[in-house]
C-alpha positions in Angstrom: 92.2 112.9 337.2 92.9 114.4 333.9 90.1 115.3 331.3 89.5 113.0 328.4 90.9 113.3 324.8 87.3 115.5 323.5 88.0 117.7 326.1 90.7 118.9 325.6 91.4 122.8 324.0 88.1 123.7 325.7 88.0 126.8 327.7 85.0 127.3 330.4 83.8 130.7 330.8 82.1 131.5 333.9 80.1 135.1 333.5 79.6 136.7 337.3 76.4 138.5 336.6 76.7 141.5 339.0 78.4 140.6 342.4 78.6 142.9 345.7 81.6 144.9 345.0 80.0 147.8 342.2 77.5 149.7 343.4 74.6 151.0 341.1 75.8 154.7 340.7 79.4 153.2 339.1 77.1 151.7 336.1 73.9 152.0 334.5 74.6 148.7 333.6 74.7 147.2 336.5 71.7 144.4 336.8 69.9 145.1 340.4 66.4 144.1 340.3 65.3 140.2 339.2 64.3 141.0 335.6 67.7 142.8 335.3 69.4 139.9 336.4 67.6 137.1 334.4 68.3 139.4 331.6 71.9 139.6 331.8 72.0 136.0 332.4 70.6 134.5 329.4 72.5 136.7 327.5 75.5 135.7 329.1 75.2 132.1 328.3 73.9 132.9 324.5 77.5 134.6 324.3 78.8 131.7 325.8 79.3 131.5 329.1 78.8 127.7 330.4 78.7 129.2 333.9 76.5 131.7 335.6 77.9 133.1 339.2 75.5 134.5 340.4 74.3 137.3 343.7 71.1 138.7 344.5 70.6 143.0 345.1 67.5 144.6 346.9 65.6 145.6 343.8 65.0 149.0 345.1 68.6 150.4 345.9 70.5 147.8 344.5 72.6 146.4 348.1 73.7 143.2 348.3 71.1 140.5 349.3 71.9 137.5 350.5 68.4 136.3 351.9 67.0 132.9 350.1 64.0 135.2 349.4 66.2 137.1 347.4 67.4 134.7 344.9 64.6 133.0 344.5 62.4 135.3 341.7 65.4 134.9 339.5 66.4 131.4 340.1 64.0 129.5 338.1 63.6 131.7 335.6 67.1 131.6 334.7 67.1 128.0 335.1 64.6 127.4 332.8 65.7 130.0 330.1 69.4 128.4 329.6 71.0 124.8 330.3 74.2 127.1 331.4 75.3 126.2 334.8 73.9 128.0 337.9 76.3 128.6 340.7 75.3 130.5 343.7 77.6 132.5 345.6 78.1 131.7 349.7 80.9 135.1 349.4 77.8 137.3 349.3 79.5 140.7 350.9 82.2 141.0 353.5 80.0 142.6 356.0 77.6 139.4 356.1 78.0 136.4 358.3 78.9 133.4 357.1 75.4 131.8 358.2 73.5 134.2 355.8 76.2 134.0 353.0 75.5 129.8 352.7 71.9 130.3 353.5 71.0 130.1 349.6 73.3 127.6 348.0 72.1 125.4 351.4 68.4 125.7 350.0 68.7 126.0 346.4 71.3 123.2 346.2 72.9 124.6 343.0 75.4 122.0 340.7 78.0 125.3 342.0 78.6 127.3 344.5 81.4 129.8 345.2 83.4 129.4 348.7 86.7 131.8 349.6 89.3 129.9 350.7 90.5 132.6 353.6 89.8 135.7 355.6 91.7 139.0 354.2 91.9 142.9 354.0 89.0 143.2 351.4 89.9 146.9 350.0 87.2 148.8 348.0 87.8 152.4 349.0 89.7 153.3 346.4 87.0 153.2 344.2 86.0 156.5 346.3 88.8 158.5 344.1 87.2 157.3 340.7 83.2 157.7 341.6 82.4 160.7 343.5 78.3 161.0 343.1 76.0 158.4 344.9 72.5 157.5 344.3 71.8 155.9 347.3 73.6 156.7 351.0 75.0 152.6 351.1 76.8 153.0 348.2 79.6 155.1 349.8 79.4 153.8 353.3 79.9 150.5 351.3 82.7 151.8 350.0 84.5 153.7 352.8 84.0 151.0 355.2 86.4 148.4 353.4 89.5 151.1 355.0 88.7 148.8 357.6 87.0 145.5 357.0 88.5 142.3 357.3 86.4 139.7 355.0 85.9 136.6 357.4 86.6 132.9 356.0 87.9 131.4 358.7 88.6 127.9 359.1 85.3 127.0 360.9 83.6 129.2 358.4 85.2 127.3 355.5 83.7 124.1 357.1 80.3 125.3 357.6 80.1 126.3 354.0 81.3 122.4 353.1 78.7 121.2 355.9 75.9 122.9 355.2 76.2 122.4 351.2 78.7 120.0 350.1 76.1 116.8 351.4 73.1 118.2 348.5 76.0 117.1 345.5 77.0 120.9 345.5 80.9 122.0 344.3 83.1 124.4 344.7 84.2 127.0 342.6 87.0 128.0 345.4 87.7 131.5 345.1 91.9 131.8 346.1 92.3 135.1 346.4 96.3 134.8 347.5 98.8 132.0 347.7 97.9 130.7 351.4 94.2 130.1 349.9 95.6 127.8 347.6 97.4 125.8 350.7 94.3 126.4 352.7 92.0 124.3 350.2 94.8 121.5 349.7 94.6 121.3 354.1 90.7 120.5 353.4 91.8 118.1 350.3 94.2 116.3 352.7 91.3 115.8 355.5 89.1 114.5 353.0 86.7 117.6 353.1 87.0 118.1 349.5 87.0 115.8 346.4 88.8 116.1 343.1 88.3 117.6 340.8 88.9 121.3 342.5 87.7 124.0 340.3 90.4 126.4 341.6 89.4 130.3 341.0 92.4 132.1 341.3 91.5 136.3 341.8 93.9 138.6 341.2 94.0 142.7 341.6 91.6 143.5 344.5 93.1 144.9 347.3 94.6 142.8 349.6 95.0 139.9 347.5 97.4 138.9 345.3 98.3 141.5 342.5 97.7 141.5 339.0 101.4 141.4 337.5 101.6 138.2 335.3 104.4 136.7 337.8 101.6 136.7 340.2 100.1 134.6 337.6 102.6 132.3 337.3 103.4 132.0 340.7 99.5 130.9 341.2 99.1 128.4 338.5 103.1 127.2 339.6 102.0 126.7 343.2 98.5 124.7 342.2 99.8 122.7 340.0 102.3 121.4 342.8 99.7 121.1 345.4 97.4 119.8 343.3 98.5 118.4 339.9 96.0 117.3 338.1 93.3 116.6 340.5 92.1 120.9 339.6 91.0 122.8 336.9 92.1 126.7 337.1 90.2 129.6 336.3 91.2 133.5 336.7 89.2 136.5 337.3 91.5 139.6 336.7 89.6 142.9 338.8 88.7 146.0 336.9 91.0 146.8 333.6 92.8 143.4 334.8 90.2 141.2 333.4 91.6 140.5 329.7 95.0 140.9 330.0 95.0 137.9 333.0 92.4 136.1 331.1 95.0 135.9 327.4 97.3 135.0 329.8 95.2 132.0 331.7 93.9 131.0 328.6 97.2 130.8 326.9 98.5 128.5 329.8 95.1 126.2 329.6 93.3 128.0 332.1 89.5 128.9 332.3 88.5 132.3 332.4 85.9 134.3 334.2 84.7 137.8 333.5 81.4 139.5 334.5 80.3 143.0 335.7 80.8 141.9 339.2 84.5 141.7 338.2 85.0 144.4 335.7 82.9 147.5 334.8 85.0 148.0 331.8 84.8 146.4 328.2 88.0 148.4 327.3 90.0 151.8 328.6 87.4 154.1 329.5 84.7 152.3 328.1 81.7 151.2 330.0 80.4 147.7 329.2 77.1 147.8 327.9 75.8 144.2 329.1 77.6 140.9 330.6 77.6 139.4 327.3 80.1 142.3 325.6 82.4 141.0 328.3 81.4 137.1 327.6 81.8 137.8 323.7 85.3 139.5 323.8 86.7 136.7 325.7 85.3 134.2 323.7 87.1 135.7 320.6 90.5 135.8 322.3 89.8 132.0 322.6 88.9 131.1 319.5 91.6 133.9 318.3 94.0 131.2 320.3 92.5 128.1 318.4 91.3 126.9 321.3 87.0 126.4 322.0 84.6 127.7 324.5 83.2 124.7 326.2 79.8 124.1 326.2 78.0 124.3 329.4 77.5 119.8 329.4 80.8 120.1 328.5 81.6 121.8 331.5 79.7 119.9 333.6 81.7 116.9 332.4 85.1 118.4 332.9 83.9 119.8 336.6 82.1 116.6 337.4 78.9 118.5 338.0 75.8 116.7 339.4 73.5 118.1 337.1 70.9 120.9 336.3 68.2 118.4 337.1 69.3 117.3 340.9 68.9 121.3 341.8 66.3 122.9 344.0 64.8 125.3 342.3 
């Protein structure tokens, strides 16, 4: 499946508004409450992200919420503020079950949803050596607790995820966090589980994943390609002072790109980022500084073959 000729030399660029990994105290920046969020979103996509990834928080201390109830003050509003593509998380955080992760991609019944393609260490502590004041008592518990967590995505959980959504016209953004992920998805391509075209997203720097070096890279994008040819479409999402550097690299092997404050706090060394779109806005220049253009987000839809923003639920 390869994309046609007025496709080609477009980049997608996903934005991941705010995620479960940072916690409030690490960024005043950091959307939390549904205003925040819709805020950061339509930004986003006026920088030009086609994509929206998108987590809910508890609008009081800012932990991760992964209740339908949850999404849904933000949902619409985003929806009807920007065409960009909605795509709900089913990762939510590590310490949820896999039932409440897919509980609001199975009701909202997004054109995207995010599903990790295998369990792994998921390690956040040592963020505990960088950010030593917390607002709120979750935050560090949050943080400390990843010494020994083990982020679920089991086989069966994999196929609840594709059960419970896949049948509403929902795709994939699969989130490969290490090589195996990769061979894990093309297991469900080979039962039939999964359709062409896979939006692979390949992450790279968190802890207990694969790392960030740019052989990692290459070693990612080598192994998809012979798995899956041309039946994908690969995006990267470098963590933390990662982000860029993996994304030149992607971009300059024809790769998407993602970026967002759920990935990266940073817009350069030691240098909060002020909003989503700073993030969305460098990485669009380093596109178009490649001679290559940001696709828009029909554009994407086209080259992910997306149902729609009108066949959604909210």
């Amino acid at each position: 499946m390869t994309k046609s000729n007025e496709l080609t030399g477009k980049v997608i660029i996903t934005c991941a508004i705010t995620g479960a990994i940072h916690t409030p105290s690490m960024s005043p920046y950091l959307p939390v409450t549904p205003d925040e969020i819709v805020s950061e979103a339509l930004a986003a996509a006026e920088a030009g992200a086609a994509v929206l990834h998108l987590h809910a928080r508890n609008p009081e201390d800012g932990r991760p919420d992964q209740t339908p109830e949850g999404f849904a003050p933000f949902l619409p509003r985003v929806k009807q503020g920007t065409n960009a593509v909605v795509n709900i998380t089913t990762g939510g955080s590590p310490y949820m079950s896999v039932k409440e992760r897919a509980a609001p991609a199975a009701k909202f019944q997004p054109e995207l949803a995010s599903l990790n393609m295998g369990s792994m260490n998921f390690g956040l502590y040592p963020m505990l050596n960088r950010f030593k004041e917390f607002r709120h008592e979750w935050e560090r518990e949050h943080l400390e607790g990843s010494r020994d967590l083990v982020f679920r995505n089991s086989f069966k959980d994999i196929e609840y995820v594709l059960d419970t959504c896949y049948g509403n016209g929902t795709r994939f953004e699969f989130e490969c966090y290490d090589i195996s992920h990769l061979y894990n998805l093309a297991h469900f391509a080979d039962r039939g589980l999964v359709k062409a075209p896979f939006f692979v997203q390949s992450v790279f720097g968190l802890l207990g994943g694969i790392g960030p070096h740019h052989e990692d890279v290459m070693h990612m994008k080598r192994t998809a390609d012979r798995l899956f040819g041309s039946d994908y479409r690969w995006s990267v999402l470098g963590a933390g002072a990662n982000q860029f550097r993996i994304a030149a690299q992607a971009i300059t092997l024809g790769g998407n790109v993602r970026v967002g404050l759920e990935d990266s706090l940073w817009a350069g060394k030691g240098e909060l980022a002020k909003s989503n779109a700073v993030q969305v806005t460098k990485v669009k220049n380093l596109i178009e500084g490649l001679g290559l253009q940001v696709a828009t987000p029909d554009e994407a839809r086209q080259i992910l073959a997306l149902k729609g923003g009108d066949q959604v639920a909210f």
